[in-house]
N, C-alpha and C positions, 0 to 999 in steps of 0.2 A: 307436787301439784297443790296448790291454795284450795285450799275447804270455800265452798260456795257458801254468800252472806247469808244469814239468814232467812231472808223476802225471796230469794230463788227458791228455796226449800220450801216453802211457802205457797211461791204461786204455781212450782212445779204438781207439789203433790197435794196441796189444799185449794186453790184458789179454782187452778186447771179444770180439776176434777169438778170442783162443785158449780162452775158456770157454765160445764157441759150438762150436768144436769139440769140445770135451768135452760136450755136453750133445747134438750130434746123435749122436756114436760110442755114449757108455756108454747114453742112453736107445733107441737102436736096439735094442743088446744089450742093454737089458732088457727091452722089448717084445717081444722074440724069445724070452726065454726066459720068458715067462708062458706060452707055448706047452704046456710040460710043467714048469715048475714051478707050482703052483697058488696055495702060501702064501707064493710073492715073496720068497726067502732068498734066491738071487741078485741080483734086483733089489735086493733092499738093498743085498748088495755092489756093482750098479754105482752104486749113491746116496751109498756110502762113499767108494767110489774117485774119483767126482764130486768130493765135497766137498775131500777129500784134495787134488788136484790144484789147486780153486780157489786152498785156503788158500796151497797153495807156491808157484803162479805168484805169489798174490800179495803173500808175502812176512808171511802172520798167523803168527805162533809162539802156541799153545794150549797153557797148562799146566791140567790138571784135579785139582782138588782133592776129595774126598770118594767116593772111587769103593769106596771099601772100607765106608761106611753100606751098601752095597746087596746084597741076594744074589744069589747068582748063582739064574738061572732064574727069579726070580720076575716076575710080570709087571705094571707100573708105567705109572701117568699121569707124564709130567713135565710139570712145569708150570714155564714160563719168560718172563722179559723179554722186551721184545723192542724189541732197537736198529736194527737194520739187516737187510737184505739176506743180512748175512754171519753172522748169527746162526744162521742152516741149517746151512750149511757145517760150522761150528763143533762143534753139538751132535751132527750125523750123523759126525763125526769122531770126535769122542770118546768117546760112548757105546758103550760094549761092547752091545748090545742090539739088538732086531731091531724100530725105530721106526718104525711110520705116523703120519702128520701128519693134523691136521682142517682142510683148508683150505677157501677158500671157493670157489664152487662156480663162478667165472667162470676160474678156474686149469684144468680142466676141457677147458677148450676150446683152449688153447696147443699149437701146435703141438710134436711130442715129448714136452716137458713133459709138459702135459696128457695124456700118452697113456699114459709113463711112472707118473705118480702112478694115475690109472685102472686100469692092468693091475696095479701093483703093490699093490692093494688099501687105499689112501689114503682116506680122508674126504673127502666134498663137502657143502660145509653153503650151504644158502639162507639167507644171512642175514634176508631179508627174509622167508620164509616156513618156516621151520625143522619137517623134519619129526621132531620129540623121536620119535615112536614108532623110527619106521624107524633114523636114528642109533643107538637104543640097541642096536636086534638086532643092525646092522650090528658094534657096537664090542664085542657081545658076542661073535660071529662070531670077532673080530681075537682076542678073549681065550681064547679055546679052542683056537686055533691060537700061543697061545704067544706075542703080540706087542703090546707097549708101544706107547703112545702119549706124542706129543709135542704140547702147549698153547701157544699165544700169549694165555695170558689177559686181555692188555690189547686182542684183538681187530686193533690196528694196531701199526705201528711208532712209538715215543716222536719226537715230534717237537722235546723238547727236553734227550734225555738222562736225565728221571725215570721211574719207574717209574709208568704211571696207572693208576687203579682195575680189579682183574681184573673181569670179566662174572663170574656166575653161572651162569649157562648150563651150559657145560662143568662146572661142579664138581656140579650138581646130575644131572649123569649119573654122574659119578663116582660120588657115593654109593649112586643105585642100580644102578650094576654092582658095586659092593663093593669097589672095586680101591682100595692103598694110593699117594698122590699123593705124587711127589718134588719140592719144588721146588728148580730149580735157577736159580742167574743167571750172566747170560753178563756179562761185563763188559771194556771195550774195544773191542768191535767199534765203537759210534760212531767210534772215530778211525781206523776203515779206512774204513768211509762210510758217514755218516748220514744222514738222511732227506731226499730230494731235493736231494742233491750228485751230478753224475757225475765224479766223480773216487775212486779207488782211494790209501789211502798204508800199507804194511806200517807194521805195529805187535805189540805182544804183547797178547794176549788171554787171561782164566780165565774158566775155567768151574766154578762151583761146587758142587757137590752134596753138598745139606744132606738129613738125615736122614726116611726117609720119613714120612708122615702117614697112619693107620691111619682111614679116618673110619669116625664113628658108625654102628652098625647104627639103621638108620632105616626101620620097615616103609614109609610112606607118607612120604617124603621133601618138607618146603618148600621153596619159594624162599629163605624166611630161612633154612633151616637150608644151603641153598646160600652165602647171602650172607656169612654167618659163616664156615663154611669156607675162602671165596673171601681173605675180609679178611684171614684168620690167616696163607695162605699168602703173600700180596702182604707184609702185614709181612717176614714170614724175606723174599722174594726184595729189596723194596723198602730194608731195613735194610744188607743187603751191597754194594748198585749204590750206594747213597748213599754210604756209607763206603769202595769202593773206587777207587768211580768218579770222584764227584762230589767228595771232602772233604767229607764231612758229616755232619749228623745225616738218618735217616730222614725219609721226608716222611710221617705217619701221617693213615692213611684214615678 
């Protein structure tokens, strides 16, 4: 039997271990302090300092590009690729912003985790039984209190590095809460670890953020008018993972 590469030995017995301790310390302290903070600004900071910590134990170098498209205080969908695992890390690092996630609803239950995303006012979506009403109030709720959300619009992680078709789902909330959608692409995190490898390898990672998207006033909002949306944004995200990722031309939807 072949001796495992070095970076499994690595992330089995160094890496593992030390980002479960970050994850019972900083999401302790953040459960703790939903106590008396209510709109989760702390908690963000220990989901910062989470991520922060992953990237250096593991060795990701993050340069972000486009951060000057965005105003300050304004309040934004990002909508992003999505390679890996480390694709959180990443964005919660570098985003100057105070970001809930819409995750899916079996995250919920994770120990810490789950209790951290919960108290910290996070999104839990039933994939299988989605309640559209309750999400919207919910994400209008986040928006009056001043805070951005973060997208995985391709629903799962790339299983081979491209960018797949976004859902419409999500964007078709977007329009009817009016919020202007940034997308952004992460690019490199596959070579720190992609989809069903356990092994960890530093590398350099961008983050890109391209100019926001104003969408239509829409009194009675489609599906299509979702779907078009959804496609417009995957081009910009899918155009820059191809070309900086991949060598290539876009893959178009």
């Amino acid at each position: 039997m072949p001796i495992p590469p070095y970076h499994w030995w690595r992330t089995v017995f160094f890496l593992i271990p030390a980002i479960s301790v970050y994850t019972v310390v900083l999401g302790a302290a953040s459960i703790l302090s939903s106590l008396f903070d209510r709109r989760g600004h702390f908690a963000h900071g220990c989901a910062r300092a989470w991520s922060w910590l992953i990237l250096k134990t593991t060795g990701v170098r993050v340069t972000v590009e486009g951060l000057n498209r965005l105003r300050p205080g304004t309040t934004y969908v990002f909508v992003s690729n999505h390679q890996s695992i480390y694709d959180t890390p990443v964005v919660f690092a570098s985003l100057p912003y105070q970001i809930r996630i819409i995750a899916k609803e079996s995250l919920a239950r994770f120990p810490v985790l789950g209790w951290h995303l919960t108290r910290g006012g996070h999104l839990f979506v039933d994939r299988q039984h989605p309640d559209r009403a309750g999400i919207l109030k919910r994400w209008r709720a986040l928006v009056s209190d001043g805070l951005s959300l973060i997208i995985y619009a391709e629903g799962s992680r790339s299983p081979d590095g491209h960018v797949g078709r976004f859902k419409a789902g999500s964007f078709l909330l977007a329009i009817e809460a009016g919020l202007p959608i940034v997308p952004i692409a992460v690019v490199g995190t596959r070579q720190v670890m992609p989809k069903g490898r356990l092994r960890t390898e530093p590398a350099d990672v961008r983050l890109i953020v391209h100019d926001p998207i104003e969408p239509s006033v829409v009194t009675d909002p489609t599906i299509q008018d979702a779907r078009a949306l959804a496609d417009r944004v995957h081009r910009i995200v899918a155009d820059a993972v191809e070309k900086l990722q991949n060598g290539r031309n876009p893959v178009i939807s």
